[in-house]
C-alpha positions in Angstrom: 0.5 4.5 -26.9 4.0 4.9 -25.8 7.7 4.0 -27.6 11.0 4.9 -26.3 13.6 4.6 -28.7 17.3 4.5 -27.5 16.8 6.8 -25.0 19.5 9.0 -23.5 19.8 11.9 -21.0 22.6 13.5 -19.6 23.0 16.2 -17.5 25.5 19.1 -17.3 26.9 19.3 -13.7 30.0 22.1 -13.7 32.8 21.0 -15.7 31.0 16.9 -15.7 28.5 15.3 -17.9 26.1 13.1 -15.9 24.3 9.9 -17.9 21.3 9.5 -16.3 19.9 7.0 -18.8 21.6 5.3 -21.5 19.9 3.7 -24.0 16.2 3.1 -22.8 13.9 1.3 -25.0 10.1 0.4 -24.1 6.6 0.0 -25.8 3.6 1.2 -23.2 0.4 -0.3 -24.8 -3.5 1.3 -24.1 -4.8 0.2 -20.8 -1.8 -1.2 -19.2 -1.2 -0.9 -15.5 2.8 -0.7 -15.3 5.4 -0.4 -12.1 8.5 1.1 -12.9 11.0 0.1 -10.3 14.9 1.1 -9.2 17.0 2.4 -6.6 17.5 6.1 -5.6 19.4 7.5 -8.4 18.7 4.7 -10.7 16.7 6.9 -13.4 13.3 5.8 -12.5 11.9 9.4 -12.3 14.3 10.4 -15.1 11.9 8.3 -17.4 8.9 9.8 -15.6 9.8 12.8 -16.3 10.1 12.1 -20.0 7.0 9.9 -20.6 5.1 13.3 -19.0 6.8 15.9 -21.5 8.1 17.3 -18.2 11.7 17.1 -19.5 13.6 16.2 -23.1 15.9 13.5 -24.0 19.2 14.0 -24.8 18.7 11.5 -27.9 16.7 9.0 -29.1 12.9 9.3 -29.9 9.4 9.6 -27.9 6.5 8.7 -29.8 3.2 9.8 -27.8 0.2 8.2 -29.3 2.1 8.3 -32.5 3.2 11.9 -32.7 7.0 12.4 -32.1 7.3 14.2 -28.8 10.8 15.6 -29.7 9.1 17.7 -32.8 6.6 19.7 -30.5 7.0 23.1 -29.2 7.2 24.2 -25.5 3.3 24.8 -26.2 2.2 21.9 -27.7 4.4 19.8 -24.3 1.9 22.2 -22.3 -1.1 21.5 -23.7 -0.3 17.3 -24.0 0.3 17.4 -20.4 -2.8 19.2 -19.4 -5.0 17.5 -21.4 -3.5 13.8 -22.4 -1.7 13.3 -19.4 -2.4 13.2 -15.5 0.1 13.3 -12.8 -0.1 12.2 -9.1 2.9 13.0 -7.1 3.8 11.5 -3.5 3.5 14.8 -2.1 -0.3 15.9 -3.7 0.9 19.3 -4.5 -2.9 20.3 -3.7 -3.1 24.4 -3.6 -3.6 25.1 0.6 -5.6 27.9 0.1 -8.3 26.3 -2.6 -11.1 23.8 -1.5 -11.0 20.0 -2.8 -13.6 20.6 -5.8 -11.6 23.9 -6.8 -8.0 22.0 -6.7 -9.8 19.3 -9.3 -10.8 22.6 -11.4 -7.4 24.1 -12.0 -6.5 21.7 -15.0 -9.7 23.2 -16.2 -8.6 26.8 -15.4 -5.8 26.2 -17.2 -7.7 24.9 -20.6 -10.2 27.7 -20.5 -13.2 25.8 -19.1 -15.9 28.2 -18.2 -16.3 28.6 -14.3 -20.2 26.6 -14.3 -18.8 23.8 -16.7 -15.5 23.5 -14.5 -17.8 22.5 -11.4 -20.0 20.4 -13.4 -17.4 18.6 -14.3 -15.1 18.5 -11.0 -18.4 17.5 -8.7 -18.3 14.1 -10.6 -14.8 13.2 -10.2 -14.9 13.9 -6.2 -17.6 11.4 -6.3 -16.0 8.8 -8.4 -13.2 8.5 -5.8 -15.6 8.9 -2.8 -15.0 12.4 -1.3 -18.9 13.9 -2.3 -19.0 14.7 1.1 -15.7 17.0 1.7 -15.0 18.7 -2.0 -15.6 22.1 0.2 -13.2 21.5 2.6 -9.4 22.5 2.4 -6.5 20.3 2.7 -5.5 21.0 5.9 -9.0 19.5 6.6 -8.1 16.0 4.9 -6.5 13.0 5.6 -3.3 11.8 3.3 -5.4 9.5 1.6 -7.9 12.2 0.9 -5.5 14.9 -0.2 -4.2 11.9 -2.6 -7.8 11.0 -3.9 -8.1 15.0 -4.8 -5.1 14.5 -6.6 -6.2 11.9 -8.3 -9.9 13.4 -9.1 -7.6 16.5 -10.4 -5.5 14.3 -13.0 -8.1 13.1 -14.2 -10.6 15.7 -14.9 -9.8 15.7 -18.2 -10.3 12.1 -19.0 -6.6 12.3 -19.9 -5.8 8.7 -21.8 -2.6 8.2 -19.7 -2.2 8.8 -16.2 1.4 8.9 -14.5 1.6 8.3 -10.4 5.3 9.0 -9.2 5.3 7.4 -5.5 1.8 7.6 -5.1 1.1 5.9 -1.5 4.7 6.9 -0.8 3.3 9.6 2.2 0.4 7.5 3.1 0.0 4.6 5.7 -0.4 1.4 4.7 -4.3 1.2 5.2 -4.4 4.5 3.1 -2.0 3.1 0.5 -3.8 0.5 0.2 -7.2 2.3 -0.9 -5.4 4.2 -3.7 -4.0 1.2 -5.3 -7.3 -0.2 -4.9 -8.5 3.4 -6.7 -5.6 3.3 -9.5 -6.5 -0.6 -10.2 -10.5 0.1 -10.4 -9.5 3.5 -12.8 -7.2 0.9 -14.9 -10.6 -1.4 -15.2 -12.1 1.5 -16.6 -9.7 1.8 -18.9 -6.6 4.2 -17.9 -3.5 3.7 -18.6 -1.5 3.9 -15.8 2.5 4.2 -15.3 3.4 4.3 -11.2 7.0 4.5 -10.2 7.5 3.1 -7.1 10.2 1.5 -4.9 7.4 -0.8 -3.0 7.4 -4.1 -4.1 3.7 -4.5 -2.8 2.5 -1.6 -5.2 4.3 -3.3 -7.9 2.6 -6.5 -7.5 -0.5 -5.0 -7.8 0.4 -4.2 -11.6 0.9 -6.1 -14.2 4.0 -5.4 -15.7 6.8 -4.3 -13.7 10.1 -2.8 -15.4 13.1 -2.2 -13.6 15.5 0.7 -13.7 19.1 0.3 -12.7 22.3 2.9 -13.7 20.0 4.4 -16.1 19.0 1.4 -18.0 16.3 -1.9 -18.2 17.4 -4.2 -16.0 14.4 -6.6 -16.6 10.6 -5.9 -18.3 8.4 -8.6 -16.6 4.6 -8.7 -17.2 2.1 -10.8 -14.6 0.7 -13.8 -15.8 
């Protein structure tokens, strides 16, 4: 599903160009559940970035599901990040303002989904991670571990192949935490492919391959027996 080839990215600070990775190289198969781990600064969410078409490498090559990511226009990124990829971020990035079933429907605003279709298809994804009973209610009106599972529910609504969590129990308590790994693990079962970066260790072991980032490059690739 995913190759990084000799991955580099540097950024342009003043006068001072800043390496951020150098030389990345990994192979992401369908339906693996993998932790990518590092220190602040190490390039974790550098490679994030890039595996969601949220940023370009300086050099080297992405392959997405075959297709050369570096070859696509700013509108093809767009539409492989709406519709192949789902992101869950530490801090939910729910819209205040919106109610949980119409925070699921904006990837379907976005795509063109008809208004009825868009809440046929967001009721079912509340459900599958267990908020039936409060897709009306606002996110003020949530827990952290709800606001996450409506972030979740909304990556997912459409049935994107690869879904990318960037600290996703990172603003939660641990009994909260625990319930979205639980979540995430279940959605792999099912099928997803899952990439969470993460400095926990106990998120980590919960997958079962774990890279690790350090100065911008692979310090180790281990996968769980």
């Amino acid at each position: 599903m995913i190759e990084l080839n000799d991955i580099t990215k540097t950024y342009r600070m003043g006068e001072v160009d800043i390496t951020v990775l150098s030389g990345v190289s990994l192979r992401i198969q369908k339906g693996e559940l993998v932790a990518i781990m590092g220190p602040s600064g190490s390039g974790k969410s550098t490679v994030m970035n890039i595996l969601g078409c949220l940023d370009r490498p300086t050099s080297g090559s992405y392959r997405f599901e075959n297709q050369e990511v570096s070859a696509l226009t700013d509108d093809e990124l767009a539409s492989i990040r709406n519709v192949k990829i789902g992101f869950v971020f530490q801090t939910f990035n729910l819209l205040p303002r919106f109610t949980a079933l119409k925070n699921v429907e904006v990837p379907l605003i976005y795509s063109g989904v008809p208004a009825k279709l868009r809440r046929e298809r967001a009721m079912p994804m509340l459900q599958q991670v267990g908020l039936s009973e409060r897709m009306h209610h606002k996110p003020t009106e949530l827990s952290g571990g709800q606001q996450q599972r409506v972030a979740i529910a909304r990556a997912l609504v459409n049935h994107p192949p690869l879904l990318l969590a960037d600290e996703p129990t990172g603003n939660l308590d641990s009994r909260s935490g625990d319930e979205i790994l639980k979540l995430l693990v279940g959605l792999n079962r099912e099928g997803v492919t899952i990439v969470i970066v993460t400095h926990d260790q106990n998120v980590a072991e919960r997958c079962n391959r774990t890279i690790m980032v350090k100065d911008g490059q692979i310090l180790s690739d281990r996968v769980r027996a």
